[in-house]
Residue frames relative to the residue before (quaternion, step in Angstrom):
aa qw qx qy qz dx dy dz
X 1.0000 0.0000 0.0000 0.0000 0.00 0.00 0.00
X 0.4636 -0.5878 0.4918 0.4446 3.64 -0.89 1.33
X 0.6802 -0.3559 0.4850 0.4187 3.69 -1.61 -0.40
X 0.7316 0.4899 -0.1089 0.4615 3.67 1.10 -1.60
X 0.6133 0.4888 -0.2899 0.5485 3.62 0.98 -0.52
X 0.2167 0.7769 -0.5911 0.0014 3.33 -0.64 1.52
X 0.0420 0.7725 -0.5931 0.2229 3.84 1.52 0.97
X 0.8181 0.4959 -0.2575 0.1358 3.29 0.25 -1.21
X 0.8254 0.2477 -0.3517 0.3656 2.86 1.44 -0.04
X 0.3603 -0.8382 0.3660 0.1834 3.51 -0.59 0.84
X 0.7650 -0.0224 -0.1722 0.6202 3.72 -0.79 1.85
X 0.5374 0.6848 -0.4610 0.1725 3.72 1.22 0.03
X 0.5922 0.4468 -0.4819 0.4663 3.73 0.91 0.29
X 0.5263 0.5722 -0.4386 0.4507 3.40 0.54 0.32
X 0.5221 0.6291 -0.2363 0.5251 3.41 1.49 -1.20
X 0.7648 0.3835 -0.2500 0.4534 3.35 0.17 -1.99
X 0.6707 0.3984 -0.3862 0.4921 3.83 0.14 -1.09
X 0.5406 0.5600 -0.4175 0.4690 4.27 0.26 -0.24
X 0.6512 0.5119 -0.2818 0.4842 3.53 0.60 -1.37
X 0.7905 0.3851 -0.2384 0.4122 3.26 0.39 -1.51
X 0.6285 0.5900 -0.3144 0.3975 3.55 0.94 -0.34
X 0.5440 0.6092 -0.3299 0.4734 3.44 1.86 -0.52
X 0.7117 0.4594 -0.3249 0.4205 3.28 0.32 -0.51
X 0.6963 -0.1768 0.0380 0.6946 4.13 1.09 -0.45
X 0.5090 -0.4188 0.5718 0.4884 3.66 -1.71 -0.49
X 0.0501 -0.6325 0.7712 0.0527 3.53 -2.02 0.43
X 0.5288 -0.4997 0.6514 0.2155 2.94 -1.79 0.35
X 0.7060 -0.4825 0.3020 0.4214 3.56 -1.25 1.07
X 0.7640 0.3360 -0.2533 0.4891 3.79 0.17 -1.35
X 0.6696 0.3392 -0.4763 0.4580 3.95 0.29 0.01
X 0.5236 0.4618 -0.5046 0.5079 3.99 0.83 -0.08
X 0.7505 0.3888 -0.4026 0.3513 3.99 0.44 -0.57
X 0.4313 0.7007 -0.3957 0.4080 3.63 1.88 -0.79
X 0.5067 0.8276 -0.1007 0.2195 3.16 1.00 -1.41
X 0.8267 0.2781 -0.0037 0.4890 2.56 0.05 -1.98
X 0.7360 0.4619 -0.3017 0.3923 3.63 0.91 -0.65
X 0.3492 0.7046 -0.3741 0.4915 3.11 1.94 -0.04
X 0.9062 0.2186 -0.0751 0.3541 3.14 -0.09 -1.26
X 0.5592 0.3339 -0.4350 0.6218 3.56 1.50 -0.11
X 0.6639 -0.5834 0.3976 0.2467 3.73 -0.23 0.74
X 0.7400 -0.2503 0.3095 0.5421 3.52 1.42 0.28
X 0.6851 0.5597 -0.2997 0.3571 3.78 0.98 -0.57
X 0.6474 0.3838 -0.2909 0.5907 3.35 1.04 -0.39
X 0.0834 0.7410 -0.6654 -0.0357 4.15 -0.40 0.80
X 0.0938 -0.6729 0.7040 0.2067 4.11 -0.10 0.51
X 0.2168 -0.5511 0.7633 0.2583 3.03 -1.72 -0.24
X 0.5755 -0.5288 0.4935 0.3816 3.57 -1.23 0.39
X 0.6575 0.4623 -0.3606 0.4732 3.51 0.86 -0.18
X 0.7352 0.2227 -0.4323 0.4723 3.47 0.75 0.38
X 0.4142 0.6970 -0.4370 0.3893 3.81 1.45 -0.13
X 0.6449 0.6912 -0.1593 0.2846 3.04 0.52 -1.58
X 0.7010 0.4233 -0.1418 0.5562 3.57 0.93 -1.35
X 0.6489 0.5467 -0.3203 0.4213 3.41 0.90 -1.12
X 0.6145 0.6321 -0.2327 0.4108 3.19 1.06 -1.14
X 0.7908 0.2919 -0.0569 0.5349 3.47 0.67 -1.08
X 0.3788 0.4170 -0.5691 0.5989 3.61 1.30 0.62
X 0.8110 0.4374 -0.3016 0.2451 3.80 0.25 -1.14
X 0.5571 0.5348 -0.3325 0.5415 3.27 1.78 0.04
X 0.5215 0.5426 -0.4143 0.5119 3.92 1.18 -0.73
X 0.7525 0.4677 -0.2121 0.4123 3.74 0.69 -1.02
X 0.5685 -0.7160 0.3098 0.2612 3.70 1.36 -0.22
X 0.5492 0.5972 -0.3541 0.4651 3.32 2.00 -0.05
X 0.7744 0.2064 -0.1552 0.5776 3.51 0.94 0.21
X 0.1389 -0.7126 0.6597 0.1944 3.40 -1.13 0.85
X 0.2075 -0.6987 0.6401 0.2430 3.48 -1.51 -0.69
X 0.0757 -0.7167 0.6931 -0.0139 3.51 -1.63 0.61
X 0.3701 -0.6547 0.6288 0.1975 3.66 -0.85 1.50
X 0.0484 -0.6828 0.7277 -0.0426 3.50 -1.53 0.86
X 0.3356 -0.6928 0.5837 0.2583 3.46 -1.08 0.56
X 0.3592 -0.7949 0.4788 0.0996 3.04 -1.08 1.17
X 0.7436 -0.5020 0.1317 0.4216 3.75 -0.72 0.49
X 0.4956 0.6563 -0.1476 0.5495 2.92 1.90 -0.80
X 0.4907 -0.6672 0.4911 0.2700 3.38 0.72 -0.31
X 0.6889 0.4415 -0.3870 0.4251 3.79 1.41 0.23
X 0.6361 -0.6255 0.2892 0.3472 3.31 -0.86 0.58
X 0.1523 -0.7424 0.6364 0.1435 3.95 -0.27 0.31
X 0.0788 -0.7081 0.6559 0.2494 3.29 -1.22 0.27
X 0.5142 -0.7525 0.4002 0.0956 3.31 -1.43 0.57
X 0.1662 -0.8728 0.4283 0.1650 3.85 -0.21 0.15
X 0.3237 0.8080 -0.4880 -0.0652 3.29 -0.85 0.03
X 0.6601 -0.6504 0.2749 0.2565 3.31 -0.87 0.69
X 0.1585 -0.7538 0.5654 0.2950 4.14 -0.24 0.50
X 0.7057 -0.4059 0.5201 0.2583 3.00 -1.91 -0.28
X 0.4186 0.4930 -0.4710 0.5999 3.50 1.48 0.83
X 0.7417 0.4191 -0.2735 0.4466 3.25 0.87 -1.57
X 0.3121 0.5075 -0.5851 0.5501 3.72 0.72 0.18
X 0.8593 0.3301 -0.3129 0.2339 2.66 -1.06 -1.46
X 0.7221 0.3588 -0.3237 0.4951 3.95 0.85 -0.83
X 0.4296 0.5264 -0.5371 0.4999 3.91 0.82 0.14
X 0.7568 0.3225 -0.3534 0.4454 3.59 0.01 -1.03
X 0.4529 0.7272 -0.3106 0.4118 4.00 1.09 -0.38
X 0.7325 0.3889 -0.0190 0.5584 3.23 1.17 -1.70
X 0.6245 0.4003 -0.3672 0.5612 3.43 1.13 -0.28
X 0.6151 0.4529 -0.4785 0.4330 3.66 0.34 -0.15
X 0.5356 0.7655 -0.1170 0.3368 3.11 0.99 -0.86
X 0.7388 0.3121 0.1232 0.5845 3.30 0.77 -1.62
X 0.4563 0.5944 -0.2949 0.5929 3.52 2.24 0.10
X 0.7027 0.5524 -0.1727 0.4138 3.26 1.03 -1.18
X 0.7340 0.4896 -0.1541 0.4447 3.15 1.33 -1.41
X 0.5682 0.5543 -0.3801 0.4747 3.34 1.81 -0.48
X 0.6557 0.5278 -0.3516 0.4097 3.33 0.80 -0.92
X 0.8164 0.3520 -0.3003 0.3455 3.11 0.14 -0.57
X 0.4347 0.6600 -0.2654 0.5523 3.67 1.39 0.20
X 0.8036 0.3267 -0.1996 0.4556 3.07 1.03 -1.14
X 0.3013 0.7144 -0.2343 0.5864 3.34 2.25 -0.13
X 0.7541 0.2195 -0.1947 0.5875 3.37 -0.07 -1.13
X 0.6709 0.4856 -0.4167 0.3747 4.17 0.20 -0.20
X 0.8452 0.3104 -0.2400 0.3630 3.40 1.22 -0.55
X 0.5214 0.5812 -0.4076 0.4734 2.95 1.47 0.48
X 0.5179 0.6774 -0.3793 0.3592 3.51 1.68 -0.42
């Protein structure tokens, strides 16, 4: 997958930012720090696409938030995943199982 070509994955930033939320709560910029951490640089959000996701995933109940002052003296908000969002992370992973398989299906027969 180019770096620039994100068609491919479907509802999967919703997925990835869930995942990462399973393990503790973050604050918008350490969930993007994150992700580029651990995908090696492939995932770059921008707060302009974080941002929305985020607050679709709170309108929907799979995430809550809590404002914390930060050493700095600005406010941070927090995230963290509920026990809905479980339940749709593991939804989206079954999901995003299917879609691999069958990708990888159609690549090795190509």
């Amino acid at each position: 997958m180019a770096r620039g070509d994100r068609s491919a994955l479907p509802g999967g930033t919703a997925m990835l930012v869930l995942a990462l939320l399973q393990e503790r709560e973050m604050y918008g910029y350490e969930i993007i720090e994150e992700l580029e951490k651990r995908s090696d640089q492939v995932f770059q959000m921008k707060e302009g696409t974080l941002y929305p996701v985020l607050h679709s995933l709170e309108k929907e109940k799979l995430v809550t938030a809590r404002d914390q002052e930060a050493p700095s003296g600005r406010k941070r908000r927090y995230y963290r995943v509920t026990a809905a969002g479980l339940q749709a992370l593991e939804a989206k992973k079954e999901e995003w199982q299917v879609y691999a398989r069958a990708v990888t299906a159609i690549l090795t027969n190509a």
